[in-house]
Every structure is written in C-alpha cells, then in structure tokens.
N, C-alpha and C positions, 0 to 999 in steps of 0.2 A: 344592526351589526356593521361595523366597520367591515372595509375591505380593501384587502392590500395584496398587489400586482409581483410576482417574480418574474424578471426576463434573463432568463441563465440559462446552461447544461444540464443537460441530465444523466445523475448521476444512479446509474443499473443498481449498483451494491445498495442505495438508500441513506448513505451516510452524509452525503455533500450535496451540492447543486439547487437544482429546482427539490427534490425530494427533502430534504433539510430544509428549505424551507418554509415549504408547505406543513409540514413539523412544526418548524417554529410558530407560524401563524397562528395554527391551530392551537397548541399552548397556550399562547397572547389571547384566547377568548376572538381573534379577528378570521373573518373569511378568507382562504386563502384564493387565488388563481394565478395560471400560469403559459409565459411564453416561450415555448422550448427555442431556443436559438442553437443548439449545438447538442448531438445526442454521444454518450462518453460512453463507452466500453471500460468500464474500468471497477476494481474492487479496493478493496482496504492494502493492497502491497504492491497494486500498478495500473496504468492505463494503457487495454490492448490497443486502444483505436481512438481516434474524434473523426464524427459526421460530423458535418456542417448545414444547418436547414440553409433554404436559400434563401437572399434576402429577400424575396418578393414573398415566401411566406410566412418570415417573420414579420413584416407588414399588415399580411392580412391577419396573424393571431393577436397584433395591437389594434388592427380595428374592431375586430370580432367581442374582442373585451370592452374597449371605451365604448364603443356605439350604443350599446345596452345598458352598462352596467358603472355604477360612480365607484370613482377609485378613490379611495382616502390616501393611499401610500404606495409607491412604487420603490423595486427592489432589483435592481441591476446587478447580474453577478457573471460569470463568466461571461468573456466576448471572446472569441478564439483569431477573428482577422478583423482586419479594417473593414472588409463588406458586412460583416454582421454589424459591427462600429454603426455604421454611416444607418443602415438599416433601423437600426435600433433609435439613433438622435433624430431620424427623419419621423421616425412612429410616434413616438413622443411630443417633438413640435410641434406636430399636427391634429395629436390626442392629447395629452395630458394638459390640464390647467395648471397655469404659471405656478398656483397658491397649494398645489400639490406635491409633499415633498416625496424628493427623489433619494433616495440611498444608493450610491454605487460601491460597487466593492469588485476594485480591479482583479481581477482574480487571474493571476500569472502561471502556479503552479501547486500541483496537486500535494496533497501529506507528503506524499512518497518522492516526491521531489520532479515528480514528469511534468513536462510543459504542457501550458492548456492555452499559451497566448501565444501568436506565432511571432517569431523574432522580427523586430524592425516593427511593432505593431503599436510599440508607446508612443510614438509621435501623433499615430491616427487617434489613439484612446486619448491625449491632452488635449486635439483637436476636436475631436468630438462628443467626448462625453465630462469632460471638464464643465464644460460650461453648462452639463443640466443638471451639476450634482449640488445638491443642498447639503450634502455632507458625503464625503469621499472615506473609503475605509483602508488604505493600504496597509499590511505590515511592514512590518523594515523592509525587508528584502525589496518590495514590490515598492514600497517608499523612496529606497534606494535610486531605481530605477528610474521613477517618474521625476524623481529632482535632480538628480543626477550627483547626490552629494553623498559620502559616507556617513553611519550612523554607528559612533561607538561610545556614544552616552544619550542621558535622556535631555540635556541639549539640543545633541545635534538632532534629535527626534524630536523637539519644539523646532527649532531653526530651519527642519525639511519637512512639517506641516506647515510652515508660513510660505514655503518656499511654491508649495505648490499649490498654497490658497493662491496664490499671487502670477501665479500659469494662467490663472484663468479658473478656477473653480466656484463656482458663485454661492458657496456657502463655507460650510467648516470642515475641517479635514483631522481627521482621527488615526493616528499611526500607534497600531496595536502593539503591545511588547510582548506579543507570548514568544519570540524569538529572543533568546538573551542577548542581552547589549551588555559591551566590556564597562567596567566603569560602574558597574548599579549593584544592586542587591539581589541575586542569585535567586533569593526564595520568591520573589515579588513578581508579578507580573503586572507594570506599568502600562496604562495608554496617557499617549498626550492626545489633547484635541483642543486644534487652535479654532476659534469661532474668528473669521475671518470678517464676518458683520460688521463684528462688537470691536473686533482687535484683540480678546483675551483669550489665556489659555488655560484648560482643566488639566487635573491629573488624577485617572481612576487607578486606585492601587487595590490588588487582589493578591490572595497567597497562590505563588506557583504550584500545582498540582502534579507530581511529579507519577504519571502516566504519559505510556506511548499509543491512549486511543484519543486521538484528537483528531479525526478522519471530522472533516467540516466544521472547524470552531469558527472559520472565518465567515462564511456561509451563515452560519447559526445567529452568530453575531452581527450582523450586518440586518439580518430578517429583523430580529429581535427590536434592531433600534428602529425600523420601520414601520415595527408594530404599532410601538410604544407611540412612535409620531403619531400616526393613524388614530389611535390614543388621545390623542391631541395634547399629548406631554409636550413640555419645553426641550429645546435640546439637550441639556445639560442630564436632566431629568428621564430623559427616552434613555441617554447611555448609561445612564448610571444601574436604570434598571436591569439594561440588556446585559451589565458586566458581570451585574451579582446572577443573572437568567444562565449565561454561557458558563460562569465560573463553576454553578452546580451543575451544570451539566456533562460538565470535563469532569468533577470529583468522582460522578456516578457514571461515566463512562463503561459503555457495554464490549466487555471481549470478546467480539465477535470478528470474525475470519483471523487472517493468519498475519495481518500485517497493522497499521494502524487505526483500529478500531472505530468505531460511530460514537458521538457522545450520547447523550441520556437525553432527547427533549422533552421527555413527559415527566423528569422524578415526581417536580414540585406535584403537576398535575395527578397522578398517583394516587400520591400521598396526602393530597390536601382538598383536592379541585379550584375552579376558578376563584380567583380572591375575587 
C-alpha cells in the first residue's frame, strides 16, 4: 500500500486540515499519516483560536514518520508563521527523498474567511517552501498574494502560475478557480496549471456547484492530487482525477453545522468501493 504524509492543522469540526486529509487518503485506497503543525479551534462558521506546535516538535513528528516508515507522497497544508515555515523545509531536507513528490497548498484562509497565515508571512512561505514543491496549489486569492499580480480572467490565472513557477517553485503550479474570476463563465469552475518543467499549461474545467458547503475543498483537493502521485499517476493525470474526486465531493456535500459545511469524501466510496 502506498503511503502518503500530511503536514497541516487541525481542524476539531473534521471538515478541513489534517482531518480532510486523512479522508481523502483513505478514499485514494492509500495509507494516510500525519504531522500536526498547528492545532485550530474552529467549526464550519469560524475559528476560535490557533495553537501553534513548536518547531522542535514538528521536527520530531517528521522524524518519527521517515525513520521508519517509506513515504510515497507528501502533503503540506496549513503553515500559520515562518517558525512552522522554516520547521517544516528543514524536516523535509533532511527526510524526504528528492524523487518524492511534494504537494503544497498554501493555505492562507479558512471558508469563512478567518486567517490561518500570519500577515507578512508570504515572503517566509516563497522562501521556504517554494522551493520543495513539485506542485503548489493556491487559489486566486492566495495566488494573488504570492505573485503579487491581479487576477480577473483566466489569463491572468496562466500569467500568475508562471509567475510563481518562476519565484522559485521547482515543479508546476495549479491556481484553482472555485473562486469566480470577472471575465469567465459563471457556471464553470476552471483550474489553470502551468507545468513549469515542460513549460505548458492545462485547463481542468468542472461544472460550478452552486452550494455553500465547501468547508475544505482546497484541503481535499490538494490530498487528492498527492494521492494520485503516490499512485504514480503523471501530473496531469493525478489532477485531473483529483478534480473529477473534489467536484463529487462539493456535489454531495454534507449539511452539517450551521455555517459552511464539510464536503462528502467517501460518496464514490459508498456507493461503489475501491476502483
């Protein structure tokens, strides 16, 4: 069995984080494990609180896993300061194998719109986690951010994943549309993803699902394509499955609590079991 690494928050309600994860993993037919960096108080309509683990024991839960145990795929998702930052690219360099792909997915802000990255903290995350990602996942917003350019068509969402392949990212960079961009088609929800390798660019196009339980798609999605590498799918081929993987999962979204809801990671599972 495959086995693939989340190093994120945790999120209490179960809908996002390391918990969504571990979800998706498990879906994927792959082993999940996990490195809590950050513990969240928060549910489906806000977050009370962030702990912060320290970086010296986020070190020892990246040795504790590599020393033992072969990682096929790792899955970086919330980093809330620079010390977890630095923590985390130090764990990695020191543990994971070159030829192990990495997934990061900046992860700036929660459904509900509360902060999960501390301000001033994108210059440390280009500095130090740019360089270990084989494939970066931002949305606009958090695309926005890291390139520093506006995004109000699916241009400028090609133009600002090259822009941050070229920061320094050492693979391909994937900017999600489930946020609508002026200029596009309304029903559609677009990702561009430039393979910075190759030099070209994909476009995964999904019908938008017009629900407000979408408590960890980015999370879900992110696992998803990790899996699939893990998999030993090609890139192109890891996202495509992850899109059609997240898309049913937003369709069959569960109403549960009172703000934006957890998607569905088991429907297909369910209803069908492992392909």
């Amino acid at each position: 069995m495959k086995k693939v690494l989340s190093i994120a928050g945790s999120d209490c309600s179960g809908g996002a984080g390391i918990q969504a994860d571990l979800k998706t993993f498990a879906a994927h037919g792959v082993f999940g494990m996990s490195v809590v960096v950050s513990v969240v108080a928060e549910n489906t309509s806000r977050v009370i609180d962030i702990q912060d683990v320290t970086p010296d024991m986020i070190l020892k839960q990246i040795e504790a896993v590599f020393e033992d145990i072969e990682v096929d795929a790792v899955k970086v998702g919330m980093l809330s300061n620079p010390g977890c930052m630095q923590a985390v690219a130090d764990g990695l360099l020191k543990w994971n194998s070159p030829s192990t792909p990495v997934v990061v997915d900046p992860v700036m802000y929660a459904k509900n719109g509360s902060p999960l990255m501390a301000e001033g903290s994108i210059d440390a995350l280009i500095k130090t986690m740019l360089p270990l990602a084989d494939v970066l996942t931002p949305n606009v917003p958090e695309a926005e951010k890291i390139s520093g350019m506006k995004i109000n068509s699916l241009s400028d969402m090609e133009a600002a994943a090259k822009r941050i392949c070229e920061l320094g990212c050492r693979g391909a960079v994937l900017v999600k549309g489930g946020h609508s961009v002026g200029g596009t088609d309304q029903s559609r929800a677009i990702d561009v993803l430039y393979d910075g390798i190759v030099g070209v660019f994909s476009r995964f196009d999904a019908p938008r699902v017009d629900t407000k339980n979408t408590h960890g798609t980015g999370c879900t999605y992110s696992s998803a394509i990790a899996s699939n590498l893990a998999l030993d799918m090609d890139l192109r081929s890891a996202t495509l499955r992850a899109k059609a993987y997240v898309t049913t999962a937003i369709e069959h979204a569960l109403p549960i609590g009172k703000g934006c809801g957890p998607t569905h990671h088991f429907y297909e599972l369910y209803r069908h079991g492992l392909n």
